[in-house]
N, C-alpha and C positions, 0 to 999 in steps of 0.2 A: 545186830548191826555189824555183826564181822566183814561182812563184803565193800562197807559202805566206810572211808576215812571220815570223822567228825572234827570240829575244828580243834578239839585236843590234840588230833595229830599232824598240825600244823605251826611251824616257828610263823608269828605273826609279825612281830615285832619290827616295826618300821616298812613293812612292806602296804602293798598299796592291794585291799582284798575288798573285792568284789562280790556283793550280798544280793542277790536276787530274790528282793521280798517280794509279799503280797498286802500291798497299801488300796488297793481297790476297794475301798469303804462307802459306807451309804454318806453322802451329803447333801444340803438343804440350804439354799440362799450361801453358795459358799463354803459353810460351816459344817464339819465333822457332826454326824447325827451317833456314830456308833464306833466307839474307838477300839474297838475288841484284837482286830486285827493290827494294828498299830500298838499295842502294848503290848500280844503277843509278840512282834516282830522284836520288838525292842530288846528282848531278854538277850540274842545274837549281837547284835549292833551294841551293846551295852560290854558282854562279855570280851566283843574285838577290841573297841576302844579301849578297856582297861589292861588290855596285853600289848597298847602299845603301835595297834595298827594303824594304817591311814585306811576307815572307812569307808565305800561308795557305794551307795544305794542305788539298785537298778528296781524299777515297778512299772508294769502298766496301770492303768485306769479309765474307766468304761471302753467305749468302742468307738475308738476315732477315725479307723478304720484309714488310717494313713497319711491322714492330715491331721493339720493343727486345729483344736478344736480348745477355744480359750476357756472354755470354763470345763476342760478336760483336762486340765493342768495340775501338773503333781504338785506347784508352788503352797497351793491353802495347806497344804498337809506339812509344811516347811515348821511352824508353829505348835501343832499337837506331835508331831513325830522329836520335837527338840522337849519337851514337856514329859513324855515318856521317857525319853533317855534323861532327862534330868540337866542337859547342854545344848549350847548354840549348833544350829545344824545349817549348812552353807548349801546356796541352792545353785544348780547351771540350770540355762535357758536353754540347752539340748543335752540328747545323752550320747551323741557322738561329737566329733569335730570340733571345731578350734573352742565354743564356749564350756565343752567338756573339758578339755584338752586342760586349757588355761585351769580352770576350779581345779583337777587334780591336782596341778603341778601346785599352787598354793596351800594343797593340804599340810598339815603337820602332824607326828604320830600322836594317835587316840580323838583324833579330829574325824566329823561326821560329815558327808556330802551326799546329797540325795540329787539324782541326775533328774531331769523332763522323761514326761513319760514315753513309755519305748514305743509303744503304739501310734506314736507319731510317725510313724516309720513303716510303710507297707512291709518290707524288711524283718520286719520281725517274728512276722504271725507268720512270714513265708519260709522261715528259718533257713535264710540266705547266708549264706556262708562267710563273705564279705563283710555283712552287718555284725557276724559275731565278730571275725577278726576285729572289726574296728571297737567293736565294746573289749574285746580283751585286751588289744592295747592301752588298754586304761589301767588293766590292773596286772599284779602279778601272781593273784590266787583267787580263785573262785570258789564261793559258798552258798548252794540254792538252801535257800530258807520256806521257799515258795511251794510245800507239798500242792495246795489247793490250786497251783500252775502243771505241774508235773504231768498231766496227762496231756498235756498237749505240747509237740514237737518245735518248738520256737527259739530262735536263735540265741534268746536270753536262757534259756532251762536246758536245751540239747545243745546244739552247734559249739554253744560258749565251752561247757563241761569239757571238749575235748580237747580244747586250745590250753588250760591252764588246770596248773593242780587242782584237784575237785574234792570238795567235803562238804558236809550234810550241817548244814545250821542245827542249833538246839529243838527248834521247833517242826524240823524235818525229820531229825532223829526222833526226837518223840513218837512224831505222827506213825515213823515206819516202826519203832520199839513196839507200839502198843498193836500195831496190825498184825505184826508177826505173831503177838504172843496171843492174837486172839483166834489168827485165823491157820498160820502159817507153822506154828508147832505150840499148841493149846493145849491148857489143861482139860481135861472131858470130865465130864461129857460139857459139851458145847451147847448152848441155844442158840436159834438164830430167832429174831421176831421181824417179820419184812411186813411191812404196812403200804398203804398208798389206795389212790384207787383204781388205776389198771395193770392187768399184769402185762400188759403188751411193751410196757418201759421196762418191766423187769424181769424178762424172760433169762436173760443172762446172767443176772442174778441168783435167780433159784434155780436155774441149769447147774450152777457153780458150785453154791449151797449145799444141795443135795447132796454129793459127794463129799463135800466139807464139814458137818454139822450132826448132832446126832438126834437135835431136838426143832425142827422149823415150824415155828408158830405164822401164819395166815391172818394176818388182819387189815381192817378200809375196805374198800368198796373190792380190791382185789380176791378177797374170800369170798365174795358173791359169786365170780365165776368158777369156782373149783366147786362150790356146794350144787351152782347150778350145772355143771357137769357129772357131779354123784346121783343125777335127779330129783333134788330137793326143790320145791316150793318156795321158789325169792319175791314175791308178787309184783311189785314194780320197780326192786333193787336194784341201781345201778350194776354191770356187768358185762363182762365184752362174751355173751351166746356164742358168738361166732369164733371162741377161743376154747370152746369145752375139751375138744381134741386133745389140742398144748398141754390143758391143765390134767386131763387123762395122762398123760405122759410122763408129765413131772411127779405125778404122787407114783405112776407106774415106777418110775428110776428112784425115786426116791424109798420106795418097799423093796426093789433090789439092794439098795445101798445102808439097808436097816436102818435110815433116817425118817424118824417117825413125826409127821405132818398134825400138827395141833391146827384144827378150824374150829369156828365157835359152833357151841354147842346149842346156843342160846345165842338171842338177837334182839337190843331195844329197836321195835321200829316207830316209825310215826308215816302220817297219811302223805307230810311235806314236809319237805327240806327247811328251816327257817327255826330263829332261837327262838327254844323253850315252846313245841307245839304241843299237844296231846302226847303222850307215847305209853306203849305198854312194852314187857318179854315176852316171845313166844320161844318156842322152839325153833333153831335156826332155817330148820328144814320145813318146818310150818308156816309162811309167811303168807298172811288173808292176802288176795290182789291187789287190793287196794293199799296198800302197805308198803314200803319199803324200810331196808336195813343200815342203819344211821351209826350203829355202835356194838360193839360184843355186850353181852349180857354177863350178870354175876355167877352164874355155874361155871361161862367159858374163862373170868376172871379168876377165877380159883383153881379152875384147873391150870392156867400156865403158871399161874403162882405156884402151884403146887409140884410142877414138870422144873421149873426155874429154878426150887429149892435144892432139886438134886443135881444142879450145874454146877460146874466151873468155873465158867466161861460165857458170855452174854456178848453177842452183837445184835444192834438193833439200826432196823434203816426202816424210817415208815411210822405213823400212827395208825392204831386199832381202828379207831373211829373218825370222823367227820368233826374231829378235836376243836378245829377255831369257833366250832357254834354250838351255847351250850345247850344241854346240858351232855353233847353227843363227846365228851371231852374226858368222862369219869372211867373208863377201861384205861386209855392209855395213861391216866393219873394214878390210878390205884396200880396197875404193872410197875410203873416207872418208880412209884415210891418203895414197893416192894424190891426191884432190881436195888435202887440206894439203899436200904435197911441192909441186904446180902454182900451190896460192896463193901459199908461202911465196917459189918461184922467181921469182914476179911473174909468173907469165903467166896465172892465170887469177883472174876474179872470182869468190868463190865465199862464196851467200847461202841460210842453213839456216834452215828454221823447223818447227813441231808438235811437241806432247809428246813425242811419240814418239824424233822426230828426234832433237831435243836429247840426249834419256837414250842415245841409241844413237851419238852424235857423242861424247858423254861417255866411254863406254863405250870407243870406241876411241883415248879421251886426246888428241882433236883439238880439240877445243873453241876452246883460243885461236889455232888455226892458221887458222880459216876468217875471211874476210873480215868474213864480219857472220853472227851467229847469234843470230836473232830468239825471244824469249821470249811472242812475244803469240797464240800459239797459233788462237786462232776468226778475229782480226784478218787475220792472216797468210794463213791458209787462204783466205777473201774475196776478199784482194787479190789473192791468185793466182789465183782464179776470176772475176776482171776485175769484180768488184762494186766500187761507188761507197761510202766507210763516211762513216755521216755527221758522225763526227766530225774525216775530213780535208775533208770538203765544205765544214764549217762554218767552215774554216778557210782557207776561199779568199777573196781579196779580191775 
């Protein structure tokens, strides 16, 4: 994190610092369904307040898309956000102009103010330069907290950064500490495991991979089209045919770049998609027509387990199999317990991100075992596709 100032190197005390979280939470009737994001946030906004700052919370939430959308309102979050930090948190009815204005000027140091959300504001997503001005005149220091905003250029994450001293919240520094070390100067040998079901989302991904990784495992319906480009027998497996080319390619660059492509070896299929049908193992390249490939089999499970144990280093984006129905969910449970056993041992790093992931890391009660398991979903995906977000750009000295 040498390039990047964190708020250690910041006198806080009494000045007026500006937090650009990510509060965009699931809720329901109102009410907080899933406070994960809001507890994370809090560890920054907890550490400002106790050195004395005056806090101001900048967040969007859903897509209001420029207008005021009343039940798009950051206010519900006023009560679970004071709950986490453990203090009264004071709310403005905008995050620019006079009702901002006034709530700042009322703050007092280690006192919490969380603004309206920014997205009320076409302004924002347009990263108009004038909207940042007016958010920076709020504060006197700015600190994006917000990795899982970061890849998108918005007056709050870019514009703002260059108006006011800029430093990387605790959970910014995290997210980039653990990316670097996983991806950016790693210990080797490296796995990579990319799951999903087409490779057509993730052509950028395992472009980038390949040259990054020393070990890239293939799993979800997007192994179907690399096996069905090697001329193997997928019978009615999901698969993008029309991408064999692509995926000739990438194992092509990836045998130049002695990064060696784990596909399964072995395949549970079943006749239909649906929990708990009939299923047997065949050989992955053997699938009857009538068939499709729902999951890796136990040969292909041992053997990444077995490729995994002579790693480092572990990034994972993706499930193996068709995880949320069972029993097509047991490859990426038994990989993922195996990656926790190797973290918990201390010998391996091991760094998870995408919706997907998460719910499927969750699933197999790993969650707190891996090193770092990343919540910023599109952010995440990015960085692993070697893109530049401009909201860590903006935060380079």
């Amino acid at each position: 994190m040498a390039s990047f100032r964190t708020i250690e190197d910041l006198a806080v005390k009494g000045q007026r610092v500006l937090v650009r979280a990510d509060l965009n939470v699931p809720m329901k009737d109102g009410k907080v369904t899933d406070a994960t994001r809001i507890e994370r946030s809090a560890e920054t906004l907890k550490a400002l307040s106790a050195k004395g700052a005056k806090v101001i919370v900048l967040s969007h939430f859903g897509r209001p898309k420029g207008k005021r959308v009343a039940d798009m309102s950051l206010e519900p979050l006023v009560g679970p956000l004071g709950q986490a930090l453990g203090r009264k948190v004071a709310f403005a009815g905008d995050c620019v102009g006079a009702p901002a204005e006034n709530a700042v000027k009322a703050l007092r140091e280690g006192e919490v103010l969380l603004l309206e959300n920014l997205r009320f504001h076409d302004a924002e997503e347009a990263n108009d330069p004038e909207f940042a001005r007016q958010l920076a005149g709020l504060g006197d220091l700015y600190v994006n907290d917000a990795f899982s905003c970061a890849h998108r250029a918005h007056a709050s994450t870019e514009a703002i950064a260059r108006l006011l001293p800029a430093a990387a919240g605790l959970l910014m520094q995290a997210e980039l500490d653990h990316l670097q070390a996983a991806l950016e100067k790693p210990k080797r040998p490296v796995m990579a495991v990319v799951g999903g079901a087409k490779v057509s989302t993730k052509l950028d991904l395992l472009g980038n991979l390949v040259v990054k990784v020393d070990r890239l495992v293939i799993g979800g319906g997007m192994a179907n089209t690399f096996l069905f480009a090697q001329g193997a027998e997928i019978g009615k497996s999901l698969a993008e045919r029309d991408l064999a080319d692509t995926a000739r390619e990438i194992l092509k660059k990836a045998a130049a770049r002695d990064c060696q492509i784990l596909l399964p070896a072995d395949a549970v299929v079943a006749g239909e998609f649906k929990a708990n049908p009939p299923t047997r193992v065949v050989p992955a390249n053997q699938v009857p027509a009538d068939q499709m490939i729902l999951d890796v089999g136990p040969r292909s499970i041992a053997a990444i387990n077995a490729e995994m144990a002579q790693c480092k280093t572990l990034v994972w984006n993706g499930p193996l199999g068709a995880f949320e129905t069972p029993p097509f969910d047991q490859a990426t449970v038994a990989v993922a317990r195996e990656a926790a056993r190797l973290t918990k041992s201390g010998a391996l790093l091991s760094v998870a991100g995408g919706g997907d992931t998460v719910a499927a890391l969750a699933q197999a009660g790993v969650e707190e075992s891996f090193s770092y398991i990343s919540t910023a979903g599109g952010a995440f995906l990015e960085w692993l596709e070697g893109k530049e977000l401009p909201g860590v750009a903006a935060l380079k000295h």
